[in-house]
DOBAVO-189022 format. One record per residue (C-alpha): residue in three letters; x, y, z. Coordinates in steps of 0.25 Angstrom, whole numbers, plus 5000, padded with zeros to 4 digits. Layout:
BEGIN
ALAXYZ...
This chain:
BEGIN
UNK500050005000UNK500750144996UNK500250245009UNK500250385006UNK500650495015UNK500350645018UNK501550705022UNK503050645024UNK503550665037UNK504050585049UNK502350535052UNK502450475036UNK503750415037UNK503350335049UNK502050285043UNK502650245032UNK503750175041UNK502650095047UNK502050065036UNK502950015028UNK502949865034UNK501449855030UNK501849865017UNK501350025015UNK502350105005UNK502050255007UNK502050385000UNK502250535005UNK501450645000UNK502250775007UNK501450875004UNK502350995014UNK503650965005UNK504650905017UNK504550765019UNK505250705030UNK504650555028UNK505850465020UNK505150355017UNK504050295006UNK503750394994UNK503650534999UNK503150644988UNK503450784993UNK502250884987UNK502151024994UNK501451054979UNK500350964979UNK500950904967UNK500950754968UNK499750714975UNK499350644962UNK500650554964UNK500550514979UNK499150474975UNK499650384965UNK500650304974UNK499650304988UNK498450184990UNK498250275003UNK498650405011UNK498750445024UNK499450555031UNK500550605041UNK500050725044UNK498750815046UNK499250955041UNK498850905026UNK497950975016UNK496650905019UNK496250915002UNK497450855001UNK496950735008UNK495550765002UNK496050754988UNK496850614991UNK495850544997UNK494750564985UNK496250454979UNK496650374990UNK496250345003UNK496650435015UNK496950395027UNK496650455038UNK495350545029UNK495450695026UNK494450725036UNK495350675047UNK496550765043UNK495550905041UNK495050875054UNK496450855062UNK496950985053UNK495951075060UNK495751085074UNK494551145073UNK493951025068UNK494650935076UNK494050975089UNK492651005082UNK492950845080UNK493450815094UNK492350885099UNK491150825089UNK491650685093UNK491750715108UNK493250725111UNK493650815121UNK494550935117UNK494951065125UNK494151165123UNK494351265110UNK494151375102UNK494351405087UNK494851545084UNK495251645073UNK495751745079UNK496851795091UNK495551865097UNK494751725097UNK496051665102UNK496151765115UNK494551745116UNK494751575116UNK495951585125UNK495151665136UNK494151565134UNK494751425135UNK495951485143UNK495051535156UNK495651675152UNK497051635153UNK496951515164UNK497251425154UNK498051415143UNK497651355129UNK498051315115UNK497951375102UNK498251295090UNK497851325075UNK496651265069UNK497551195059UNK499051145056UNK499751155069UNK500551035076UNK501751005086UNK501451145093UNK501251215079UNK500251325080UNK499651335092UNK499851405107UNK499651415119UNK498851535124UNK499051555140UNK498251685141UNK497151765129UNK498151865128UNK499151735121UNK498151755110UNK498751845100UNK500151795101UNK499551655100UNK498851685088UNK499851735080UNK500751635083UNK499951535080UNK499451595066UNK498351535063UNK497051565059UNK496351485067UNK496651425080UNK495951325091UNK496051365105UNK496051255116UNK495851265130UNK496951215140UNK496751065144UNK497251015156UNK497850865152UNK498950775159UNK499450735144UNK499450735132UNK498950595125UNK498750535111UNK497750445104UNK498150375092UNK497450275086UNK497150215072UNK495850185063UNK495950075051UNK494950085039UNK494049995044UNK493650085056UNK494650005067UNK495450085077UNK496550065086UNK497150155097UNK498550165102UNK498650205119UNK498450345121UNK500250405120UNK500450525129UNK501050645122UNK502150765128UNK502350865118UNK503150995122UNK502851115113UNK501851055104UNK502750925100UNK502450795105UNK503750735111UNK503450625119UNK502150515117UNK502150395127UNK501150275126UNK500350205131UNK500350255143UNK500250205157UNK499250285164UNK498250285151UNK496750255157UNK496250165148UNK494850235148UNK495850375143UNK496350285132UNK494850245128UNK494350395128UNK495550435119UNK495050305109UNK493650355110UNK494150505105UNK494950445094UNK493950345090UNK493050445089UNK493950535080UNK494250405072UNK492850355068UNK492450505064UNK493450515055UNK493450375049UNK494850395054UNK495750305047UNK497350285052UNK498150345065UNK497150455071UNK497950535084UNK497150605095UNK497750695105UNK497250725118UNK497450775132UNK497250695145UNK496750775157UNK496950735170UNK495550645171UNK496050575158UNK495050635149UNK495650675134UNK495550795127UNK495850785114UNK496950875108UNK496950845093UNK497250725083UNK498150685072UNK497650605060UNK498950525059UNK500050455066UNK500450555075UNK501750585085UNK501250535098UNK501150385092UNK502450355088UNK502750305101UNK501850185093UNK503050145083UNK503650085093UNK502650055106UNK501450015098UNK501049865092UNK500849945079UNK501250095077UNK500450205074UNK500950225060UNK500650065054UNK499250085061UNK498950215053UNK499250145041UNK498650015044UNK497450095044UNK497750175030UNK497950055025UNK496749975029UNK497549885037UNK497049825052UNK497749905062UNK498749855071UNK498949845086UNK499149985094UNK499349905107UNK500849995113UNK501949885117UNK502349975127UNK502450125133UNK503250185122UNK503750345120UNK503950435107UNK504850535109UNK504750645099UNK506050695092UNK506150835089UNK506950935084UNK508150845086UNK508650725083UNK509250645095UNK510450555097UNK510050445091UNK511150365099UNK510350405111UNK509150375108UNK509350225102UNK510050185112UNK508950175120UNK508250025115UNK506850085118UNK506950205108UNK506550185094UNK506850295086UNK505950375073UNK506850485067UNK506050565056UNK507250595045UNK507050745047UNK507950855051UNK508050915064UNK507351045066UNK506551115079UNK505451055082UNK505250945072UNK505050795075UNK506050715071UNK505750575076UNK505450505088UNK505750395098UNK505050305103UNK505450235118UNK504850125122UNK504750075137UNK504049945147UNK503450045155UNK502850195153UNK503550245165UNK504950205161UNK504650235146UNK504450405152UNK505850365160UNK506550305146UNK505750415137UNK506350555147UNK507850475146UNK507750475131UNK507250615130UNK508350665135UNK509250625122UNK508350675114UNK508550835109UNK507650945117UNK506650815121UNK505850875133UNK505650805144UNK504550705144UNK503250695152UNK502250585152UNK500950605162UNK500950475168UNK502450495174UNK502550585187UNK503850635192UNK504050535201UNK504050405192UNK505050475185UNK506050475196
């Protein structure tokens, strides 16, 4: 089967990496013109000049990443089937809808506001801020990811500043939530209407970027779990969702979820699934592309993905640890820009948090890692 892709970065390469030993050759349509995938057929067209011929070598597409013209994806599906649907891509591209969604099919979010202007932003931070007693979040409507285009707004008189830095002309304001983490659903839906869920990973992300995700984890209520497959199950069905569908939330402190936003692809917080999962979250999405019955997401033990960023670390250090598995990108060093991951893998959560703060400290600029479920104490 020859699998197409949208886009050619590091989220293609290892798709294509998995998919490879189920017999899937792959084709690349980069459509922003700096491909960092090194694998397969990769066709670069920032001019919209070859469509034509990645439709002639493709049975099937899928896609890497949301931030792609949804006509795009209109016009492909009308010649081959798409996988996750066009609908699924316009919703996750503006936040807007995807509240209006959440909240249609009763997931809970924080409490927003769309606005137009710095004055409607002032006006919505007084509102959902209790005049200043609580901070909250501004983010544009569309685009926007790993921190990009969006603030945080401590007071109403943040407004201006906040608005202009952002630079958009539409943003969504939401109100403060008090959470003890950070959490990701990931689960996967075949052709034929079957789903299967991987254990909720917790997340630690500093400035915007995910840098550490740790499942399953150890002090998960199995009732928690179940509501955050109810949510996604829910998004899934709507959409007649078909491949890896992700689903951020926050836990509060009485362990009910309020969903963030979600991702219709593999996603960042379930790498940690290459290497601590039965079968890993990028054969699963295309299993389900390509009508095939989906594999076990059952983890084989507690298992960390550390995010690499900015800088490559010495890689001496890091293999000589036998628990490491290492996923290097190809791409060039640069502020800010993810360059791989490693994946530790442990018996026991606790010691995996002792083994994952010891190999953060060879890594470049790495901050210091913080899971919920370890206190200070247990640490010692």
């Amino acid at each position: 089967m020859q699998v197409g892709i949208l886009g050619a970065g590091q989220l293609g390469q290892m798709l294509a990496l998995a998919g490879y030993p189920l017999g899937q050759r792959f084709v690349f349509l980069d459509t922003g013109g700096s491909p960092s995938a090194d694998i397969g057929s990769i066709l670069v067209d920032p001019d919209n000049q070859q469509l034509e011929s990645f439709l002639g070598q493709v049975d099937r597409v899928t896609y890497e990443f949301e931030h792609l013209p949804v006509d795009l994806v209109r016009e492909i599906e009308k010649h081959k089937p798409v996988f996750p649907c066009s609908r699924a891509l316009e919703i996750c591209q503006n936040r807007g809808l995807e509240k209006a969604l959440f909240t249609r099919l009763g997931i809970p979010t924080p409490e927003y506001r769309l606005v137009q202007s710095a004055d409607e932003l002032e006006k919505a931070t007084r509102e959902l801020g209790q005049e200043g007693q609580r901070p909250v979040v501004a983010k544009s409507v569309t685009e926007g990811y790993d921190g990009k285009g969006q603030a945080v707004l401590r007071s109403p008189e943040d407004a201006a500043a906040a608005w202009k830095a952002i630079g958009h002309p539409q943003l969504i304001v939401e109100a403060f939530v008090d959470f003890v983490r950070e959490v990701s659903m990931i689960a996967v839906r075949g052709q034929k209407g079957e789903v299967a869920f991987y254990p909720m990973a917790e997340n630690h992300h500093v400035e915007g970027i995910l840098r550490y995700s740790l499942a399953p984890l150890p002090d998960l209520d199995a009732a928690i779990q179940q509501q955050a497959e109810n949510y996604i199950q829910a998004l899934l069905q709507e959409l007649n969702y078909v491949g890896v569908l992700t689903l951020e939330l926050f836990q509060k402190a009485d362990g009910t979820l309020v969903a963030n936003e979600m991702a219709p692809r593999v996603h960042n917080s379930g790498h940690w699934t290459q290497n601590g999962a039965v079968t890993s979250q990028f054969e699963n999405h295309l299993r389900a592309v390509a009508g095939l019955p989906l594999g076990s997401t059952r983890a084989l033990h507690p298992t960390c993905m550390l995010n690499l960023i900015a800088k490559t670390p010495d890689l001496n250090l890091v293999l000589a640890d036998e628990n490491a598995h290492l996923h290097l990108y190809g791409k060039e060093e640069r502020a800010g820009r993810k360059l791989g991951h490693i994946n530790l893998v442990g018996e026991d959560a606790l010691s995996l948090v002792e083994a994952v703060k010891t190999l953060a400290q060879a890594l470049p600029e790495a901050p210091e890692p913080y899971f919920s479920f370890v206190s200070n104490s247990e640490c010692l």
